[in-house]
N, C-alpha and C positions, 0 to 999 in steps of 0.2 A: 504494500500500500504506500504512492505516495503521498506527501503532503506538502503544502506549504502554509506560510503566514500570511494572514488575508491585515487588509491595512485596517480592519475596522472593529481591532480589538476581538478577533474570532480567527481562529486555526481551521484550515478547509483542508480535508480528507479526500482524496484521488483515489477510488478503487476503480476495480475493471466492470463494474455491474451498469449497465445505462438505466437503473431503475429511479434513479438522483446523486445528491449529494449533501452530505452530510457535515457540516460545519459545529463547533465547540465554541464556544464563546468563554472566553477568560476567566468571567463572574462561575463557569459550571468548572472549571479544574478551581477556581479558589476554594468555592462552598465542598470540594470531594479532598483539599487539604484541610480545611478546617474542621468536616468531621471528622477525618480520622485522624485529628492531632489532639479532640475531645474524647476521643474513644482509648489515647495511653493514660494509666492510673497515673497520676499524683500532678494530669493539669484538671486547674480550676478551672480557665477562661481564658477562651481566645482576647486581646485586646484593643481596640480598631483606636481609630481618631478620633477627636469631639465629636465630628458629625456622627460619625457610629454611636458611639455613646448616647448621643442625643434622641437619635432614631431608635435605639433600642429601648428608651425609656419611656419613648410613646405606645413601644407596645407592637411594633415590627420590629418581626424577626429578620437578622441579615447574617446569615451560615456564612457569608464569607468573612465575616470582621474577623479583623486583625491580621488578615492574608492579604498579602500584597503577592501577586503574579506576574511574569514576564516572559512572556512567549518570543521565542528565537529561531531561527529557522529551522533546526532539528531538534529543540528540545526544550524545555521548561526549568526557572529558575521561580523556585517559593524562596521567600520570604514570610514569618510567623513572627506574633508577639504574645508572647502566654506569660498568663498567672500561673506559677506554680503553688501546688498546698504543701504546709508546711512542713515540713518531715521527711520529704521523700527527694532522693539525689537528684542532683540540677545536673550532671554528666550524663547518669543512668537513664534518665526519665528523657532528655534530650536526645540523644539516640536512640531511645524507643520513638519517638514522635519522627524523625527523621527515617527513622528506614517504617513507618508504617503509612506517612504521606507520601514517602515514593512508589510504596507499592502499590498505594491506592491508587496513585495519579496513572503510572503507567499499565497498570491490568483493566483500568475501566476506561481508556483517553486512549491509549495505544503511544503515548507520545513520550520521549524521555525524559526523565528528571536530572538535569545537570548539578543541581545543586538543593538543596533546604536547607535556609540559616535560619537562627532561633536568637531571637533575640527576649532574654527573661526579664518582664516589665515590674515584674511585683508579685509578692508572695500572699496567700491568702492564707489568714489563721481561723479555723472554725471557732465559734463562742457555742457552746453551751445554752441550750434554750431553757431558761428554767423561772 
């Protein structure tokens, strides 16, 4: 399959089938880094920018906060900003999040992951509801 980078923030997929064509949009590889950076034990929360923050506290959901994406012509660089909870290795828990958004990206996108950086924003500590 080939592929190239379409200029309008979307990846377009070249197969041999004349049935269509099939294009990815940047916003659908962020939201498939961001779940499975939510799905390794000991992250709290992805972290977006104000405006994410903002939007989220109206009460939409945005799967892709805190993922920044950049599509290149044969391959995909993430970018992440996670809350870590408290107690659990910022090494260990880090490349769990790194080899499980790359396997996510390239088993479900077909496209390769050149890189995931992690950048750790803040730690969250649970309270005690009592």
């Amino acid at each position: 399959m080939n592929k190239e980078l379409q200029k309008n923030n979307a990846y377009h997929m070249e197969s041999s089938s004349k049935i269509g064509e099939v294009k990815i949009a940047d916003d659908v590889v962020a939201t498939i880094a961001g779940l499975a950076a939510t799905e390794v034990e000991g992250v709290a929360t992805l972290t977006g920018n104000l405006t994410n923050e903002i939007v989220g506290k109206l009460g939409m959901k945005n799967l892709s906060k805190g993922v920044k994406i950049e599509l290149m012509e044969k391959s995909v660089s993430v970018e992440l900003s996670i809350t870590m909870k408290y107690g659990y290795s910022i090494p260990k828990t880090s490349a769990a999040v790194q080899d499980k958004v790359k396997a996510a990206i390239e088993s479900m996108t077909g496209l390769s992951v050149s890189d995931v950086n992690i950048r750790i924003v803040g730690v969250e500590i649970e309270h005690d509801k009592q």
